[in-house]
C-alpha distance (Angstrom), angle and dihedral (degrees) to the residues before:
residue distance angle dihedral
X1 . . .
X2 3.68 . .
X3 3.68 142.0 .
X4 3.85 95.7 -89.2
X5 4.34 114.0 -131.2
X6 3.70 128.5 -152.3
X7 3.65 128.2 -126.0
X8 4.04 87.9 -80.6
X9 3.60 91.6 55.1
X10 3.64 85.3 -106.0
X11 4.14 125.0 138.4
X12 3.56 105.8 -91.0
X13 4.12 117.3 -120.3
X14 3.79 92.1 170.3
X15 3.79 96.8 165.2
X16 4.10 91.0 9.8
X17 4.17 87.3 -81.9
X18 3.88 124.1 118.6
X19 3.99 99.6 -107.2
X20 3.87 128.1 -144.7
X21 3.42 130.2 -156.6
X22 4.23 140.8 166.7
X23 3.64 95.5 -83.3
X24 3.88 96.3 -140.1
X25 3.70 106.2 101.9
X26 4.36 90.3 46.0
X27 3.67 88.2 48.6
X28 3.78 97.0 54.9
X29 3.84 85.3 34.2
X30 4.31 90.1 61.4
X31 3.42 85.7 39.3
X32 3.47 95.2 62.3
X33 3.51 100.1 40.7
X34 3.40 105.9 39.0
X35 4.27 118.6 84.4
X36 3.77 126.7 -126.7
X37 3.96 100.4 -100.0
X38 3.89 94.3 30.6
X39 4.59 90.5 102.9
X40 3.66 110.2 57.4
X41 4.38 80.0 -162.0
X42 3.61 86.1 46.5
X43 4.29 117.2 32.0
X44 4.01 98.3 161.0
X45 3.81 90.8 46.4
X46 3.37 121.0 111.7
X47 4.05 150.4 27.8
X48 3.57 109.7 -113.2
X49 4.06 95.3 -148.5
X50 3.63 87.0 -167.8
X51 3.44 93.2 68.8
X52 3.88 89.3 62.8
X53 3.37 106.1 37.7
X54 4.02 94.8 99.5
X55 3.98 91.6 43.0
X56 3.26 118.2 117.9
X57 3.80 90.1 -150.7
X58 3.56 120.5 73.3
X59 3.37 95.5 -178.1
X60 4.15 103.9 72.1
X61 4.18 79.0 52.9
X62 4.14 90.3 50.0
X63 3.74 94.4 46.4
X64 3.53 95.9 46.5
X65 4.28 92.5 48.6
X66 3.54 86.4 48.7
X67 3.87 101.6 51.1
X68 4.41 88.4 43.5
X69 3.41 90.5 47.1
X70 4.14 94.0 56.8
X71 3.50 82.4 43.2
X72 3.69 89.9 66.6
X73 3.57 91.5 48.0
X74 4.01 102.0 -90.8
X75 3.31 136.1 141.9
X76 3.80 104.9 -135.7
X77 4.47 102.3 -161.4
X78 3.92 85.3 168.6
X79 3.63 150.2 2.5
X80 3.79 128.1 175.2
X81 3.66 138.0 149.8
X82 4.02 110.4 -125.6
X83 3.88 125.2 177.0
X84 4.19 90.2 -10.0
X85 4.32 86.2 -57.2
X86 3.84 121.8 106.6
X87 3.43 120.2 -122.7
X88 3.48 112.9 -147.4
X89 4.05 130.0 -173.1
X90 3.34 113.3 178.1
X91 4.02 148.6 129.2
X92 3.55 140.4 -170.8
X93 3.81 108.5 -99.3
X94 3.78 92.6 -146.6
X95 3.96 109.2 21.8
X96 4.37 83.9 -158.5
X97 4.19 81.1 64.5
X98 4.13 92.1 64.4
């Protein structure tokens, strides 16, 4: 279980507790958002989605989510991009590797 984030990446005190959550979604989430470079502990992590966002092919930004996200440890069944949202279907092959 993680530390669970709200939607401004922020630590969630819904209710003034410390929430948890399955990590899964935040991790892809970072991943996706974050550049290569951005970690000092980790330089080839990361996406960088705003480095595709004016490409006119999707597909150099699927292939590369894909292949980081096995990296991590994830099995990726399917990702698409529908109606300018990502679809993501995926699930940690081992949860002890989160």
């Amino acid at each position: 279980m993680d530390i669970k984030l709200d939607n401004t990446g922020d630590i969630d005190f819904t209710d003034g507790d410390l929430n948890f959550t399955d990590g899964t979604s935040q991790h892809a989430t970072d991943l996706i958002i974050q550049a290569k470079g951005e970690s000092k502990a980790a330089p080839l992590f990361g996406i960088g989605i705003r480095d595709y966002l004016m490409s006119e092919n999707n597909g150099d930004y699927l292939r590369e989510t894909r292949i980081q996200l096995q990296k991590l440890g994830m099995n990726v069944n399917d990702i698409k991009i529908v109606d300018e949202q990502i679809q993501l279907d995926a699930s940690y092959v081992n949860k002890e590797n989160r």
